[in-house]
Structure formats: structure tokens, C-alpha cells
N, C-alpha and C positions, 0 to 999 in steps of 0.2 A: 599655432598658439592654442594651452590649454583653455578653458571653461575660466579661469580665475587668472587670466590674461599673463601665466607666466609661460613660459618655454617650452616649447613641445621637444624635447631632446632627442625621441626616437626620429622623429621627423627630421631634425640637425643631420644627425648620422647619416639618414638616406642621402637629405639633399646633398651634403660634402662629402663628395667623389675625389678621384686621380683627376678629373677634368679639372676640380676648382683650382686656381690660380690667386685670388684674391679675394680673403672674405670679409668683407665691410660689415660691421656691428655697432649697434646703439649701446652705451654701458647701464643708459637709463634711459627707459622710453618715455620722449615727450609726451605723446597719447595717453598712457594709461599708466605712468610711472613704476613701469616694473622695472628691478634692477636685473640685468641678462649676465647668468653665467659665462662672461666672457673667456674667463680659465679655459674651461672646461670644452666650451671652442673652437678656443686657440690651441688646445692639449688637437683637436681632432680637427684641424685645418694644415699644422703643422704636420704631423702625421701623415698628411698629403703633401705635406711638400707646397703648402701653400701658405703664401704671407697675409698678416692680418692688418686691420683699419681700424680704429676704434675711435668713434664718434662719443667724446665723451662730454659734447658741451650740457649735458644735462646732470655731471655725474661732478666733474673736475671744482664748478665753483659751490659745491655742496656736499663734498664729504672727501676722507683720503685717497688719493689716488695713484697708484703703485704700478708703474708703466710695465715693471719686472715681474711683480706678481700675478698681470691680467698677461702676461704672454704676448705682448703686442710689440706688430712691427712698428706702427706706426700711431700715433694719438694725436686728436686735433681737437680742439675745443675754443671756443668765443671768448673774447674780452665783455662783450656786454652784458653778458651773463653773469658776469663775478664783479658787479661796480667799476666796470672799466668801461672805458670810452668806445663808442661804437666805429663798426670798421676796422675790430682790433682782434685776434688772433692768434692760437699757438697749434703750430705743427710740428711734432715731437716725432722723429723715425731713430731708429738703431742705427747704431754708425756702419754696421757690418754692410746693412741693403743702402744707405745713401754713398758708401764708398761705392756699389758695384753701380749704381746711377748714373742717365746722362744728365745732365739740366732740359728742362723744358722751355724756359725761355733767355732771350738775348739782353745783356745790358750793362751797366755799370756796375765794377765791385766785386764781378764774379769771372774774371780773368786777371791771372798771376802774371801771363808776359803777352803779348804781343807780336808778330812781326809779318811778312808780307808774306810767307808760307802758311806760316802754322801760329797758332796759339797752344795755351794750355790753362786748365782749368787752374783758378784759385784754388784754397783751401774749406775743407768743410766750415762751417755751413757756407759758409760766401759763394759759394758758388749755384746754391739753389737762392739766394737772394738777388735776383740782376733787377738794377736801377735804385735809383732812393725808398727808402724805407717811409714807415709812416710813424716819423721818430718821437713827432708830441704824442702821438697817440700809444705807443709802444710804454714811454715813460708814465703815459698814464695811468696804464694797463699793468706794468711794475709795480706802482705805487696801490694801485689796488689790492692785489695779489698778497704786497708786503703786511695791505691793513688785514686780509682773511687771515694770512699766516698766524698775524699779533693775537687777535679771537680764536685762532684753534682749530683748525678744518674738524676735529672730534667734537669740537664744542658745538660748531653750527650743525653738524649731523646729529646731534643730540634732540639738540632743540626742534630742528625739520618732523622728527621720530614723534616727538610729544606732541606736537602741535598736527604731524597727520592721521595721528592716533584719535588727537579729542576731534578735529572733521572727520574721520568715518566713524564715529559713533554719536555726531549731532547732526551730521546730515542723512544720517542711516534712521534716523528717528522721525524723517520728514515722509509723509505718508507720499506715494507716488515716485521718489526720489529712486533710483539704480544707481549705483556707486560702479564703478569698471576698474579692471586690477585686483592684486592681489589684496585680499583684506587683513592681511600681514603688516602693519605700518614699517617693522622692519625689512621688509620685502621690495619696497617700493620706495622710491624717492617724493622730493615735497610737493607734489601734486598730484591734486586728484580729480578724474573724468567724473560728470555724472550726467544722468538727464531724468527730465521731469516728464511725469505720463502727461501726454496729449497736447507740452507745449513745445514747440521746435528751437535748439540747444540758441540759435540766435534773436527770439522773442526774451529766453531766459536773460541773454547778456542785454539786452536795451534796457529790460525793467529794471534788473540792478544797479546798469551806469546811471539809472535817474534815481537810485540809493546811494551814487558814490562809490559802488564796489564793484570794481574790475576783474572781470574774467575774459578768457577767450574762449570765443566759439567757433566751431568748424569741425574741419576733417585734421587739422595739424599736421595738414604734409603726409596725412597717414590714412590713405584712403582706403587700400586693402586691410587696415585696421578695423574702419568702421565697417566696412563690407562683411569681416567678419564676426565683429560684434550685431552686424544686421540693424544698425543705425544711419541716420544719414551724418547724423555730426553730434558732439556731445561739446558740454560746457565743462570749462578747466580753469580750477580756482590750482594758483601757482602761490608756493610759500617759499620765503627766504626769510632771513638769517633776525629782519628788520619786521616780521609779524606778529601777531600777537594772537592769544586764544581769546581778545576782545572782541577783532577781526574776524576769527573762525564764527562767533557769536551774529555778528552784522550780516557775514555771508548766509548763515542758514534763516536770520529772520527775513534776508530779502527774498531767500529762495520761497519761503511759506508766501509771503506775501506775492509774488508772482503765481502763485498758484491761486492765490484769492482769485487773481487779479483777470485770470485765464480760467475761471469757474470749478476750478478744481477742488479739494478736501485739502482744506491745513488744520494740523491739531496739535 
């Protein structure tokens, strides 16, 4: 990872050998919202003769996403992420690597015959589906999908753009305040890390939630992240489709105001 939390490429190159086999990639990192040149990657994973994974639940309910353009074998991303009900799901592979596939697991739906020697697999996908689905929640997850589609995957990505543009330049204004990631608003997706001198990233999130404004604080799953930012955890104000620059406004007067609060400089 570079200094301004995008892609070290020379480093990519090293690490992806003849040895890799499988390279798992974020399309947008939860941590510090950078968007990864997944292409580019996928161009030098493939070249090895290796298949790609693309983690795109940060990337899919926030902007377009082009399964054929990022080079991916396979793409997975969340229902709860995009107004859909939780426990919901999409796992998206190329039919070429699901035809050469066995199934992982046993159950109903994903066998075409039967008999007391032999079976044979159903037909794609059913056969990487064994047992009952989670079909309210699937429908829900539909209906979700169908309302982003109605709004405009370009429209919401618009708007994420404006709105993490005006938070790094009112949180970048708060004296003590580190901003992490690219400070590219087009560079990065709708959230942004930051932390506060001298106050620990989950004192920042108590004093807000008693302002009513919700962030997360932690490591996000992303501990060699912070290891190498040399933090122990940072605070992540997350925007969607439903925020407002009224909100970006609440977030930075709570951030000042925790700084009072914690004996620090606000101005």
C-alpha cells in the first residue's frame, strides 16, 4: 500500500507469481475507501494462469459494475449493503470455471436424476444451489436492486462523489483531524477513515452516538491495514445514496465538539 492508501502495483507484480492460483480482491476498500484496480490485476493474475474473486460488496450497491470489464471470475457482494434484507447475497462466477466445478455441498434441487448407482448433476446454477433457498429474502433483495436500478447506479455514484468531496474538505478543516485514503473523492468510494489526535477512534464513536451520528470504529476486518497506517483503529463515517451535505455538516460539528470534549483544539 502506497502513502495515500492506493495500490502499490510494483508490489502486485512481485507478489503474483506461476504459484498464485487464486487472487481474492476488494473492488473498494471498506477501511480507507480506495477503489483497486481490479483490471489491471486481473490482466496480471490471468497471465498467470490464475483465477480471480472479486469482493465487491463495497463497490456493487454504489456505483456500475461491469463483471466483464474488471476481468473477474467470480463476484460476490451483500444484499444488506444495497436496501436489501439481511442474510441476502450474490455470487456471480463465469459459466466457463462453474462448468469445470464439482459442488461443495449436498441437497435438494441440485440433482437432475437419481438412481442406486449413480446420480448426475442438475443444470447450472442449480446445482451449486443444494437445499431451499432464502426465497423472501432473495425477493427482497430483487426488489431492492430493481429500486437502485430505477435511481441510476451513475446517479448514486454521483452524488457519493459530491458529498465525499464536501467531507474531506470540512473534515480536513478540523484542526487534529488525519483523513486515510486517497484524497481524490473520485478515487475512492463513500467512505471515509479518519482519526482524531490524542482521542482513541472508539471514544470518537460514543461521543457522537450521544449527537445521534453513527459511525464505526475499529480495525474493519482490516488489521494489517491499520498496522500499516500505524494506528490502532480509525473512525468511518459511511455515505449512501439517502445522505445529505446537512449530515456531512452534524458529522464534523460532533467531531469538533469531541475534541472539546477530550481537551483538544477546535476552531
Amino acid at each position: 500500500m502506497l502513502p495515500d492508501g492506493t495500490l502499490d502495483m510494483d508490489e502486485a507484480r512481485r507478489l503474483i507469481t506461476d504459484r498464485t492460483r487464486l487472487l481474492s480482491v476488494t473492488h473498494v476498500s471498506n477501511a480507507l475507501g480506495t477503489i483497486v484496480p481490479v483490471r489491471e490485476l486481473a490482466d496480471l493474475a490471468h497471465a498467470r494462469g490464475a483465477l480471480v474473486c472479486v469482493d465487491a460488496a463495497q463497490s456493487a450497491p454504489h456505483m456500475p459494475v461491469d463483471v466483464e470489464a474488471l476481468g473477474a471470475d467470480f463476484l460476490a457482494f451483500s444484499g444488506h449493503k444495497m436496501l436489501g434484507p439481511t442474510g441476502t447475497g450474490v455470487l456471480w462466477a463465469r459459466r466457463a470455471v462453474l462448468e469445470a466445478m464439482e459442488p461443495m455441498f449436498g441437497g435438494g434441487d441440485m440433482i437432475l436424476t437419481v438412481a442406486l448407482e449413480q446420480s448426475t448433476w442438475n443444470d447450472i446454477p442449480h446445482r451449486f444451489e443444494a437445499g431451499t433457498p432464502h426465497i423472501a429474502g432473495v425477493i427482497g433483495l430483487g426488489k431492492a436492486i430493481d429500486y437502485l436500478e430505477t435511481l441510476g447506479m451513475e446517479e448514486i455514484r454521483r452524488h457519493e462523489v459530491e458529498l465525499v468531496d464536501y467531507a474531506l474538505r470540512r473534515l480536513g478543516d478540523v484542526p487534529g483531524v488525519t483523513i486515510f485514503g486517497p484524497p481524490d473523492p473520485k478515487a475512492r468510494g463513500g467512505v471515509v477513515s479518519f482519526e482524531l489526535e490524542g482521542v482513541h477512534p472508539h471514544d470518537i464513536g460514543q461521543v457522537l452516538d450521544s449527537y445521534g451520528i453513527a459511525v464505526r470504529t475499529g480495525h474493519h476486518c482490516a488489521q494489517p491495514v491499520m498496522a500499516a497506517l500505524d494506528v490502532p483503529a480509525t473512525a468511518r463515517a459511511s455515505f449512501y445514496l439517502y445522505n445529505t451535505t446537512d449530515e456531512v455538516d452534524a458529522l464534523v460539528d460532533g467531531v469538533r465538539q469531541t475534541a472539546k470534549f477530550f481537551g483538544g483544539v477546535s476552531a
